[in-house]
N, C-alpha and C positions, 0 to 999 in steps of 0.2 A: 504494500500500500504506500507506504514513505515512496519505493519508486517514482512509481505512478504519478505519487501526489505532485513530487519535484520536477516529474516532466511537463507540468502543466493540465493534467487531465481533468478531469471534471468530477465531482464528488459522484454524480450517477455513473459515469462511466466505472471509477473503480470500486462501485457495490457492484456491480454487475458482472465484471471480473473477477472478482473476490468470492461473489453468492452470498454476500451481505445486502443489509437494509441500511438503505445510502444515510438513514439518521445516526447509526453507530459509526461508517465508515466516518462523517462528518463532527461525530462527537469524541471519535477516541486522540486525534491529535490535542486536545483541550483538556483531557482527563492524565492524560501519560504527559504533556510538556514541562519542561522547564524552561523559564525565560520568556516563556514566548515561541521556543522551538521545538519540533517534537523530532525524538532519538529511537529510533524500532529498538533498538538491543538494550540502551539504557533503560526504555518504558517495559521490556519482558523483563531485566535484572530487577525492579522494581518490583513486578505482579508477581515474580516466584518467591521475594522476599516477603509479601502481604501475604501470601498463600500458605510460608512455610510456619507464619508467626499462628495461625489457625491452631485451632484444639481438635486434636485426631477424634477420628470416629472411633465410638464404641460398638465392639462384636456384638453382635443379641446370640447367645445362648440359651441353651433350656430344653429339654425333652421335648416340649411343644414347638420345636420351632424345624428338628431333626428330620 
């Protein structure tokens, strides 16, 4: 998408490319930036660090579940 975005393409064009809904393709450069610019690798190093900070799931055991 950052490609895309830097060659000048169009926010529908790269939902459609992608198989995204061109409001997420238009809203993730805003949500992932800093400065003002938005970095693909910097903004996935960021969501794996929010992701890792998460509370694991719990197994469900029990006879009833077997």
């Amino acid at each position: 998408m950052a490609t895309l975005h830097a060659g000048g393409r169009p926010i529908g064009y790269i939902a459609r490319e992608t198989g995204r809904d061109s409001s997420s393709v238009c809203r993730e450069p805003k949500g992932d930036g800093r400065h003002g610019r938005h970095g693909a690798c910097a903004a996935q190093g960021r969501a794996e660090a929010r992701r890792g900070r998460c509370r694991p799931k719990r197994r469900l055991s029990g006879p009833a579940l077997a």
